[in-house]
PDB file of N, CA, C and O in Angstrom:
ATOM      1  N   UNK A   1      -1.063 -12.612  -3.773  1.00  0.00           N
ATOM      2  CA  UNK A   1      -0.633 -11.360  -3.190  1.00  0.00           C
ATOM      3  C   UNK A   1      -1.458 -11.069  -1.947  1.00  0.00           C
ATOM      4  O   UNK A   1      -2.529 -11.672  -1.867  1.00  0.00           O
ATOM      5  N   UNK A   2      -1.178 -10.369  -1.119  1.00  0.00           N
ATOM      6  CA  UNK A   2      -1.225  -9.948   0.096  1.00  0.00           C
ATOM      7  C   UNK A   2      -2.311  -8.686  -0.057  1.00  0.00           C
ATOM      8  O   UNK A   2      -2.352  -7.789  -0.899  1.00  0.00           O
ATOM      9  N   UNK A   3      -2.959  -8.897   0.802  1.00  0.00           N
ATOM     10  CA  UNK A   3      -3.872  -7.328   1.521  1.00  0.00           C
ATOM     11  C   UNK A   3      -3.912  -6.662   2.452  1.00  0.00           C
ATOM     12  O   UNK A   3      -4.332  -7.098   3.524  1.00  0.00           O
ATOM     13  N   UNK A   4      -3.465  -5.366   2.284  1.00  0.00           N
ATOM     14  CA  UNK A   4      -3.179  -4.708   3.716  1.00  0.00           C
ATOM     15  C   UNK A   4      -4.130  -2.874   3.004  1.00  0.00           C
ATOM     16  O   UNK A   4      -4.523  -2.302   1.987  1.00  0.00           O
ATOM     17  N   UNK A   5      -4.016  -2.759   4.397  1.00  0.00           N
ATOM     18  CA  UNK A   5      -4.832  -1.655   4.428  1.00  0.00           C
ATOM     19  C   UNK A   5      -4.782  -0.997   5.856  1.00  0.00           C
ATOM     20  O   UNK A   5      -4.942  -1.643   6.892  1.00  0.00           O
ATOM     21  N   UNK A   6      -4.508   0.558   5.793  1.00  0.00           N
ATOM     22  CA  UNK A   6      -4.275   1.407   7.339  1.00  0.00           C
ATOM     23  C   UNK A   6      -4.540   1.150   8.291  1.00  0.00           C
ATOM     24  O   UNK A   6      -5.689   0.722   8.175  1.00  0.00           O
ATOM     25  N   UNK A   7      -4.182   1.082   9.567  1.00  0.00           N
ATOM     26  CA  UNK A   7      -5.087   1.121  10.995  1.00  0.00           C
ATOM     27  C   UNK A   7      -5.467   2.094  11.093  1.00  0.00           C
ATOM     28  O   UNK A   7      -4.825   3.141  11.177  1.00  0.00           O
ATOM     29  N   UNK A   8      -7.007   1.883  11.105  1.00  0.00           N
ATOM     30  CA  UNK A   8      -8.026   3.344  11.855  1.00  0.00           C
ATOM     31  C   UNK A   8      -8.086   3.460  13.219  1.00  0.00           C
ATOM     32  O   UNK A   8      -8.306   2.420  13.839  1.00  0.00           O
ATOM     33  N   UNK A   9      -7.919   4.642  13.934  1.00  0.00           N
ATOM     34  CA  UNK A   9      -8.779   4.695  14.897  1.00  0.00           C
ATOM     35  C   UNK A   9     -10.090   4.794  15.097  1.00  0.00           C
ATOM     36  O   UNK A   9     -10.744   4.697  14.059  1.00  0.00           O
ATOM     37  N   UNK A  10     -11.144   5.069  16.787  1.00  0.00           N
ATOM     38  CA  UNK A  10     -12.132   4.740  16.312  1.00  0.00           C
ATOM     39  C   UNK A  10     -12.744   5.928  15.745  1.00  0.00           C
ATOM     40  O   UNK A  10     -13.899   5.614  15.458  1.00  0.00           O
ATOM     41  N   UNK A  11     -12.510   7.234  15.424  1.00  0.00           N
ATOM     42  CA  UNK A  11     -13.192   7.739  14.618  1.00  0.00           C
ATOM     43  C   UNK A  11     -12.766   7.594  13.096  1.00  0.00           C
ATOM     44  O   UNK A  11     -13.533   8.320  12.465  1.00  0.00           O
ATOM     45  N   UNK A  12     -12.164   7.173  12.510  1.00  0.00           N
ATOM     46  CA  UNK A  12     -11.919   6.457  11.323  1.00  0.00           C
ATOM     47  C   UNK A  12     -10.762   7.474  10.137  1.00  0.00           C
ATOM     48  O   UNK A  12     -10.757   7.613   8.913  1.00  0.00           O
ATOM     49  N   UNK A  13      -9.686   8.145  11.513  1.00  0.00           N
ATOM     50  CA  UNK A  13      -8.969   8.689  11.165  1.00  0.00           C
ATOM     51  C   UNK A  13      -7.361   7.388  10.928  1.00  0.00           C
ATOM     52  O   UNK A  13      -6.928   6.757  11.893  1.00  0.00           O
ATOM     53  N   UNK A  14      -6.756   7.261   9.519  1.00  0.00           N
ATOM     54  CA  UNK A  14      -5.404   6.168   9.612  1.00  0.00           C
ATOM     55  C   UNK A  14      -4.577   7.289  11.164  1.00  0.00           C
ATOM     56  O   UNK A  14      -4.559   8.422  11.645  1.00  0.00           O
ATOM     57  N   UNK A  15      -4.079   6.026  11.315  1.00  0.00           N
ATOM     58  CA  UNK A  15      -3.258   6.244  12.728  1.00  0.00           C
ATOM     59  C   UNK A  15      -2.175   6.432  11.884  1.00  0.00           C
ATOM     60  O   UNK A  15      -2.207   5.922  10.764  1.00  0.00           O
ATOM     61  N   UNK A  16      -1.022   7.221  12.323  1.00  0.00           N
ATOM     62  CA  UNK A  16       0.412   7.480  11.898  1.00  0.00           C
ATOM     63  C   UNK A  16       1.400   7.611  12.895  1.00  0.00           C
ATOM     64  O   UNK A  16       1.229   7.912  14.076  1.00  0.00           O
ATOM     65  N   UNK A  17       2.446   7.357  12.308  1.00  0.00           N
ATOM     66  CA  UNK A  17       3.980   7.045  13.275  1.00  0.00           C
ATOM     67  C   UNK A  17       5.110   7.701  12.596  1.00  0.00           C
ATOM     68  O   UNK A  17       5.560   7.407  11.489  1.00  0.00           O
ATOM     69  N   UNK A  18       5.597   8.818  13.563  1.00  0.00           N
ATOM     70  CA  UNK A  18       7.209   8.517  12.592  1.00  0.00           C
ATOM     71  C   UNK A  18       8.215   7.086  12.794  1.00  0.00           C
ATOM     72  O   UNK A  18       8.016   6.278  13.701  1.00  0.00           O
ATOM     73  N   UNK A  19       8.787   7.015  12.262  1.00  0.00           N
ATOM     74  CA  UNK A  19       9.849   6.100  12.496  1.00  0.00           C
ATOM     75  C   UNK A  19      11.312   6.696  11.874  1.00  0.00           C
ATOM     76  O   UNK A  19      11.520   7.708  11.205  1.00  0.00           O
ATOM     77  N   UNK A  20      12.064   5.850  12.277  1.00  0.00           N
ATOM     78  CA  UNK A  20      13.761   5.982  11.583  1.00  0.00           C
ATOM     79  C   UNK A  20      13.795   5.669  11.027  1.00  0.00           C
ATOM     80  O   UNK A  20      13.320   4.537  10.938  1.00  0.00           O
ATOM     81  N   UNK A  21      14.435   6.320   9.906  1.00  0.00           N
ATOM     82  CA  UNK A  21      14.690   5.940   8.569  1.00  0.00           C
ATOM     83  C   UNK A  21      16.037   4.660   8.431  1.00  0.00           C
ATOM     84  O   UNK A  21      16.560   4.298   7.377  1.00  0.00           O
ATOM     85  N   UNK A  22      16.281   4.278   9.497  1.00  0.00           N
ATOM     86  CA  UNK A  22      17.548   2.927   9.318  1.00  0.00           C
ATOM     87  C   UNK A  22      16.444   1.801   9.510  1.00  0.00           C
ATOM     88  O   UNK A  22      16.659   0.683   9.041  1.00  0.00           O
ATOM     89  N   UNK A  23      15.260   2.078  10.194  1.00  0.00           N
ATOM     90  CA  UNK A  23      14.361   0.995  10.540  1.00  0.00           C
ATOM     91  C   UNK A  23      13.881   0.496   9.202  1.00  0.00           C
ATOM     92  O   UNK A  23      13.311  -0.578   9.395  1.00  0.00           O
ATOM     93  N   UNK A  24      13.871   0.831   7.894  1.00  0.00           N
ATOM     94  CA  UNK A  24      12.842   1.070   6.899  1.00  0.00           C
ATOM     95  C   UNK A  24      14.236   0.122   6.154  1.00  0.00           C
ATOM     96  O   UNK A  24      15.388   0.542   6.048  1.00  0.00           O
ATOM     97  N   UNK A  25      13.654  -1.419   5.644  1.00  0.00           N
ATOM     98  CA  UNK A  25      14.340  -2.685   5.089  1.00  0.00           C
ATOM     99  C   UNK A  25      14.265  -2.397   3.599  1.00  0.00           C
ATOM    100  O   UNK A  25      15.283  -2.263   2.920  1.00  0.00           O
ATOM    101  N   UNK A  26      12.841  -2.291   3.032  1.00  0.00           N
ATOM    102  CA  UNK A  26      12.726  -2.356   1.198  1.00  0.00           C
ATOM    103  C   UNK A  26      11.621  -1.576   0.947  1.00  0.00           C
ATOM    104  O   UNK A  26      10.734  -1.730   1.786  1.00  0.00           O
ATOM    105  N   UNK A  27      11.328  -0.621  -0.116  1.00  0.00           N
ATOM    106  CA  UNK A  27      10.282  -0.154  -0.165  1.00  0.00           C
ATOM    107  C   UNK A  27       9.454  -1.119  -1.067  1.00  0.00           C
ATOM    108  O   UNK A  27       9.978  -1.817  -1.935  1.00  0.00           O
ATOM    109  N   UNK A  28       8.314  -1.108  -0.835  1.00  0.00           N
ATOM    110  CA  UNK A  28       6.629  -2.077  -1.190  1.00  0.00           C
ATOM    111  C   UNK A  28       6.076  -1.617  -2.423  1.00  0.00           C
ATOM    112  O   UNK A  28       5.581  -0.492  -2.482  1.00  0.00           O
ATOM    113  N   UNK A  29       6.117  -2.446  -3.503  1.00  0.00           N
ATOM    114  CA  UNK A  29       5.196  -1.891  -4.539  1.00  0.00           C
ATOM    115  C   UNK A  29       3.754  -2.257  -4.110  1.00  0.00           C
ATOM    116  O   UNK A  29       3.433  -3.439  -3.986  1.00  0.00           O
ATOM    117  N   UNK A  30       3.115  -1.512  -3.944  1.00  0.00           N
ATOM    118  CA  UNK A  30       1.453  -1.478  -3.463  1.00  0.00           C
ATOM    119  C   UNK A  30       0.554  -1.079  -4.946  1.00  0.00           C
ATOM    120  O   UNK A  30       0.573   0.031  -5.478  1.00  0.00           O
ATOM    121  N   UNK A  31      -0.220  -2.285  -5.439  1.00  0.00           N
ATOM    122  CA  UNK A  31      -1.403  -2.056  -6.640  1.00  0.00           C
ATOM    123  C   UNK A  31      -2.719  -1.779  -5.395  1.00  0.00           C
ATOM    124  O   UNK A  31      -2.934  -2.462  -4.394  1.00  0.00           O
ATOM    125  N   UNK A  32      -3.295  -0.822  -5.762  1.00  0.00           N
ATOM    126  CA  UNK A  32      -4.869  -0.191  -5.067  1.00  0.00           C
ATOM    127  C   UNK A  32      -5.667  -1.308  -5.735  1.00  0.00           C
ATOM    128  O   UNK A  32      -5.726  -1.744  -6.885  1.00  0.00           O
ATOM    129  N   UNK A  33      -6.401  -1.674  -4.299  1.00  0.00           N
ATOM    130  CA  UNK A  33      -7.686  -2.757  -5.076  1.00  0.00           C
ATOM    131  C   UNK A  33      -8.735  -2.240  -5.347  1.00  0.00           C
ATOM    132  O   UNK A  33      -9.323  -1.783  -4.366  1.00  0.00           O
ATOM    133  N   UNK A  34      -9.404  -2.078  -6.651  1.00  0.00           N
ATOM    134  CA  UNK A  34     -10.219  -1.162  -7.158  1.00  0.00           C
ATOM    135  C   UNK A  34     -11.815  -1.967  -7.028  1.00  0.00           C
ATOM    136  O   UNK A  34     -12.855  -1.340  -7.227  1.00  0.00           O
ATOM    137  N   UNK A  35     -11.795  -3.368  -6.681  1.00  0.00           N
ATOM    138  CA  UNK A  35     -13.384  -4.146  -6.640  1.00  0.00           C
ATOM    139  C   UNK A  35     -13.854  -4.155  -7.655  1.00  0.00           C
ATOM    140  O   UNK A  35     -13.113  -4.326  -8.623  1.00  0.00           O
ATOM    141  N   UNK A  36     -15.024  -4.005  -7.817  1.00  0.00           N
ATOM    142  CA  UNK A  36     -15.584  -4.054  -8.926  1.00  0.00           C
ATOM    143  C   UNK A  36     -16.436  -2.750  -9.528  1.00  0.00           C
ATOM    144  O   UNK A  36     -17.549  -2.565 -10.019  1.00  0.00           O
ATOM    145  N   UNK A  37     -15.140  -1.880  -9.168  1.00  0.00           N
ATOM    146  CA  UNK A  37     -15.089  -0.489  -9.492  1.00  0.00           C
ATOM    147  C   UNK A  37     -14.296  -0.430 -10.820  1.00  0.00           C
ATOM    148  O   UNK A  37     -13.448  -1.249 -11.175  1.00  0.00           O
ATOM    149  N   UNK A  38     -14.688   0.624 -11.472  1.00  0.00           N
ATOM    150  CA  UNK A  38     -13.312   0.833 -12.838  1.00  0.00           C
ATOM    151  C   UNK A  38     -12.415   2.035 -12.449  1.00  0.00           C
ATOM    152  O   UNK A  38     -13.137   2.963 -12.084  1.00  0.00           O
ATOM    153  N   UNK A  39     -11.445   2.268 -12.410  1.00  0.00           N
ATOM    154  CA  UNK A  39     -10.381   3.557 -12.116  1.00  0.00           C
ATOM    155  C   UNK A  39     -10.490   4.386 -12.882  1.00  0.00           C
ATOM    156  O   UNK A  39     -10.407   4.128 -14.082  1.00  0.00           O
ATOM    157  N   UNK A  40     -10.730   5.751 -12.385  1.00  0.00           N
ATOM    158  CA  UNK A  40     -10.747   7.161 -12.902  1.00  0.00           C
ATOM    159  C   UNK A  40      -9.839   7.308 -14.060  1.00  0.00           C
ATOM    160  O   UNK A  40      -8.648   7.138 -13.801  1.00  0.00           O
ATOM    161  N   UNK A  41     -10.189   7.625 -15.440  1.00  0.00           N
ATOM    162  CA  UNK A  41      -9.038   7.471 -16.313  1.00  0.00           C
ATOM    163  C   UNK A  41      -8.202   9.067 -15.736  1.00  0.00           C
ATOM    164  O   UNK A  41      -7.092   9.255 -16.235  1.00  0.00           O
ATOM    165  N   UNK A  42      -8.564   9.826 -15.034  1.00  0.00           N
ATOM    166  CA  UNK A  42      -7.858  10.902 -14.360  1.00  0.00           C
ATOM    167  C   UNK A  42      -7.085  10.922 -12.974  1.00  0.00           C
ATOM    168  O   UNK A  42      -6.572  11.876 -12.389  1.00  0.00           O
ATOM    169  N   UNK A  43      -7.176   9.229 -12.534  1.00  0.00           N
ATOM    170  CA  UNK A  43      -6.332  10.061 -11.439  1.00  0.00           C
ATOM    171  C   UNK A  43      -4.704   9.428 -11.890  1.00  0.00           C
ATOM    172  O   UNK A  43      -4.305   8.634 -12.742  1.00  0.00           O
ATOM    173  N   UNK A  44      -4.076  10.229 -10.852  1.00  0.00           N
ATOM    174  CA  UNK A  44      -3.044  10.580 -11.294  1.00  0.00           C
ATOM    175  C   UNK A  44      -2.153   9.817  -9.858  1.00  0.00           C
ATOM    176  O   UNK A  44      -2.653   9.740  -8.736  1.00  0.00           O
ATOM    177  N   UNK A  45      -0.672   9.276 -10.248  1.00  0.00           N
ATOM    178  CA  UNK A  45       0.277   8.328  -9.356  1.00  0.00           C
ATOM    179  C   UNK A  45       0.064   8.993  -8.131  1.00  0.00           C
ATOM    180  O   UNK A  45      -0.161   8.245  -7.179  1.00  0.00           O
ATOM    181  N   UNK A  46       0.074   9.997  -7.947  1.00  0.00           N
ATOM    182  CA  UNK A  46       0.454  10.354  -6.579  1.00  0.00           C
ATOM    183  C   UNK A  46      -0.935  10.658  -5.861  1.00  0.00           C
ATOM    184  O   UNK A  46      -1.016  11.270  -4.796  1.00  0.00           O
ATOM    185  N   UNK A  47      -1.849  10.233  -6.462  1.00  0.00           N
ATOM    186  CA  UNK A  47      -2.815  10.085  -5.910  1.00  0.00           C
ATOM    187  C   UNK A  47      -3.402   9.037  -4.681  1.00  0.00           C
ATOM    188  O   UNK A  47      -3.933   9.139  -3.575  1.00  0.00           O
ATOM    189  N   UNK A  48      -2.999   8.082  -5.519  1.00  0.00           N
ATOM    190  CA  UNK A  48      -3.256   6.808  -5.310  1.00  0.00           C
ATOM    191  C   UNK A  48      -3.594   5.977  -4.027  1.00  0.00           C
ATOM    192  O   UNK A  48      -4.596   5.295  -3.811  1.00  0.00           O
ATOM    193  N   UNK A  49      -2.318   6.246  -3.094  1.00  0.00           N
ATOM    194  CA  UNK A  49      -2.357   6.493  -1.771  1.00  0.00           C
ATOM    195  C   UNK A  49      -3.857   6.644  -1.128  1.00  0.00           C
ATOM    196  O   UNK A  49      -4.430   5.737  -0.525  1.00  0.00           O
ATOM    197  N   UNK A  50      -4.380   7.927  -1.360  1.00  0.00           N
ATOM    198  CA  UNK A  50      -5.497   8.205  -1.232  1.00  0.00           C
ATOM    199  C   UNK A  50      -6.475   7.727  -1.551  1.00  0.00           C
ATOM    200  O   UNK A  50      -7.178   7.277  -0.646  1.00  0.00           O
ATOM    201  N   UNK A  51      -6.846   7.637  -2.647  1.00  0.00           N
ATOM    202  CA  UNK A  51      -7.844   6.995  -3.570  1.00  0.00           C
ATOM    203  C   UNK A  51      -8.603   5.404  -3.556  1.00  0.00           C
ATOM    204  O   UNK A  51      -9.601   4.834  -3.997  1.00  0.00           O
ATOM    205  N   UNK A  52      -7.310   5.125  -2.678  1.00  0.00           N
ATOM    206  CA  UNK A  52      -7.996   2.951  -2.932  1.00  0.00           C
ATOM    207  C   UNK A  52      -8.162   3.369  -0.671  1.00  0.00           C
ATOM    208  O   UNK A  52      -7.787   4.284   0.061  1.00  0.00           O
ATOM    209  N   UNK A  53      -8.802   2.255  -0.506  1.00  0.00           N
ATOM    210  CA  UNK A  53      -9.099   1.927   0.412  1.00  0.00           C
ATOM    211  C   UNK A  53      -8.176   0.672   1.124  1.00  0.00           C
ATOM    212  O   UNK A  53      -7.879   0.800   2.312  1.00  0.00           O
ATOM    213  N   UNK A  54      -7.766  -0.440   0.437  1.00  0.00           N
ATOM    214  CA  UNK A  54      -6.326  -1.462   0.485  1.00  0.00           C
ATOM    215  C   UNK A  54      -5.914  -1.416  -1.015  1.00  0.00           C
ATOM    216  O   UNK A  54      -6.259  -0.903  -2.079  1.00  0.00           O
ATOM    217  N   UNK A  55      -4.773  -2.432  -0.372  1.00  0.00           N
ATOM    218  CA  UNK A  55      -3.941  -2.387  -1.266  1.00  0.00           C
ATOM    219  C   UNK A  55      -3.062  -3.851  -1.507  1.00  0.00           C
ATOM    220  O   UNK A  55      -2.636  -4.344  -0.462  1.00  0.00           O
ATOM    221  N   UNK A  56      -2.727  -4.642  -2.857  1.00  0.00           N
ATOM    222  CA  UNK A  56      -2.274  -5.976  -2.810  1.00  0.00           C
ATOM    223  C   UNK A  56      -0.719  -5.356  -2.418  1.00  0.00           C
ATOM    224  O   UNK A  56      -0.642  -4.145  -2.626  1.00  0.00           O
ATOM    225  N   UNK A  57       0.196  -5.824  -2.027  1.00  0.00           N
ATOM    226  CA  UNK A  57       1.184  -6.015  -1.907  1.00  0.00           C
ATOM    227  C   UNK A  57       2.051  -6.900  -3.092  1.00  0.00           C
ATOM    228  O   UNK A  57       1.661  -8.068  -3.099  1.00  0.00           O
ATOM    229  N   UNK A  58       2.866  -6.699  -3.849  1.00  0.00           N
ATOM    230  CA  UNK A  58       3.341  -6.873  -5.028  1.00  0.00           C
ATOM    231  C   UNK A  58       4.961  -7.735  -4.660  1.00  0.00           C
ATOM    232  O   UNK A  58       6.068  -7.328  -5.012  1.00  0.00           O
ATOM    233  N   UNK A  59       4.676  -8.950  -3.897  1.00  0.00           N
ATOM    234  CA  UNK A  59       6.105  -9.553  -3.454  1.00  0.00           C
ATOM    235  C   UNK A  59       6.781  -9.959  -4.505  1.00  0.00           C
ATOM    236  O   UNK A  59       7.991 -10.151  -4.386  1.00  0.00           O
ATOM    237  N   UNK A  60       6.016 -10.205  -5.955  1.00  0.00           N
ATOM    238  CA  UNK A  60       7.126  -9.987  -7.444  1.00  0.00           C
ATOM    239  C   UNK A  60       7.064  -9.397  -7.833  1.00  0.00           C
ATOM    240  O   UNK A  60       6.582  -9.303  -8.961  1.00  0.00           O
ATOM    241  N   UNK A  61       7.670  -8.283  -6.939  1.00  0.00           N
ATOM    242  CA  UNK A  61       8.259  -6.828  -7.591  1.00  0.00           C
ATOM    243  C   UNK A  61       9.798  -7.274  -8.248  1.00  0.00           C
ATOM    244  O   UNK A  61      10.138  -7.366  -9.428  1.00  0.00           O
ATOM    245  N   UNK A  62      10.382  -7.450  -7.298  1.00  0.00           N
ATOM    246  CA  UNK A  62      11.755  -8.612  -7.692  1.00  0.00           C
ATOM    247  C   UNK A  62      12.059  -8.937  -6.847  1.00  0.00           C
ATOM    248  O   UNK A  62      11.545  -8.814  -5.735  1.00  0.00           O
ATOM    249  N   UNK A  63      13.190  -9.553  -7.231  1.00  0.00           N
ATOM    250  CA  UNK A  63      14.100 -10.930  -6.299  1.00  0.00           C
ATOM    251  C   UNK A  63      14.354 -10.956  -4.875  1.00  0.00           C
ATOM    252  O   UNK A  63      14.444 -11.996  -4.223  1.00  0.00           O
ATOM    253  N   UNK A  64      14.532  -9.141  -4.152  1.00  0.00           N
ATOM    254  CA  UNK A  64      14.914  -9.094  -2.862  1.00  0.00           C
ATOM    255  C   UNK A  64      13.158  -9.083  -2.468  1.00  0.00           C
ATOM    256  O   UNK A  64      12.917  -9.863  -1.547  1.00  0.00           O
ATOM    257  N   UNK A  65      12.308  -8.576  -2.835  1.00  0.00           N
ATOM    258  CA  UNK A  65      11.210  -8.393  -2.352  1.00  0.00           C
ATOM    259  C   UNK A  65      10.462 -10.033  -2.114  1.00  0.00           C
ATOM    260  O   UNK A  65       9.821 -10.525  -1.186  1.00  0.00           O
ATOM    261  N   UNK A  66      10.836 -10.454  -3.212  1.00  0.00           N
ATOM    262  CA  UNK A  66       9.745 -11.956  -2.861  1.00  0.00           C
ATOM    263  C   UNK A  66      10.660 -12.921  -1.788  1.00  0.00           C
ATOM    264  O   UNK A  66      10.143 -13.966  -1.395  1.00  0.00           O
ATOM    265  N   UNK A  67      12.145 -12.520  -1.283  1.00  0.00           N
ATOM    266  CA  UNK A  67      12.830 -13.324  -0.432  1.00  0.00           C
ATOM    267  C   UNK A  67      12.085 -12.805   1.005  1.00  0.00           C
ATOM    268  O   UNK A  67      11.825 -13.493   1.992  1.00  0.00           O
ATOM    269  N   UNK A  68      11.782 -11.080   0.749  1.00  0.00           N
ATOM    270  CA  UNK A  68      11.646 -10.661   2.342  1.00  0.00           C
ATOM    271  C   UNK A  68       9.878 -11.385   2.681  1.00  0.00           C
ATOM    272  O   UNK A  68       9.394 -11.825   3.724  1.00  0.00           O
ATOM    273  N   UNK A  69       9.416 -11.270   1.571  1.00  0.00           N
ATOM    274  CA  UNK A  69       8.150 -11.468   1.914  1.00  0.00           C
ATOM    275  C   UNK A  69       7.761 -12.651   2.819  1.00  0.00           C
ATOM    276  O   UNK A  69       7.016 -12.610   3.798  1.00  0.00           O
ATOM    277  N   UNK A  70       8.657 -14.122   2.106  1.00  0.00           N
ATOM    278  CA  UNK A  70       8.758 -15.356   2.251  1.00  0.00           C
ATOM    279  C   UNK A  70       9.464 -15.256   3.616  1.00  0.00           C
ATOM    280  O   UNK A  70       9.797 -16.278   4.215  1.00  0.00           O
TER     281      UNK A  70
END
């Protein structure tokens, strides 16, 4: 699996974009890479985002996802 993680600028704010929503192909199952940390038994899904620093990219999520990846 794959590692990706935000572009910062240089004060270490993630950079953001809108885009069009026709531009947007498959949505990404993203697992947070936790290191050799253990995960909060409290946080909660919609957290998550926030919480990890990268993230693996999950190209067997299914069948259309591991074609786009490839």
């Amino acid at each position: 699996m794959w590692i990706v993680e935000p572009d910062l600028n240089n004060d270490g704010i993630p950079i953001c974009d809108i885009i069009h929503v026709e531009s947007i192909l498959r949505g990404a199952h993203l697992i947070g890479v936790a290191g050799r940390d253990f995960i909060p038994r409290n946080l909660r899904h919609y957290e998550s985002l926030d919480a990890f620093q990268s993230f693996y990219v999950n190209k067997y999520a299914d069948h259309h996802t591991h074609e786009i990846a490839f």
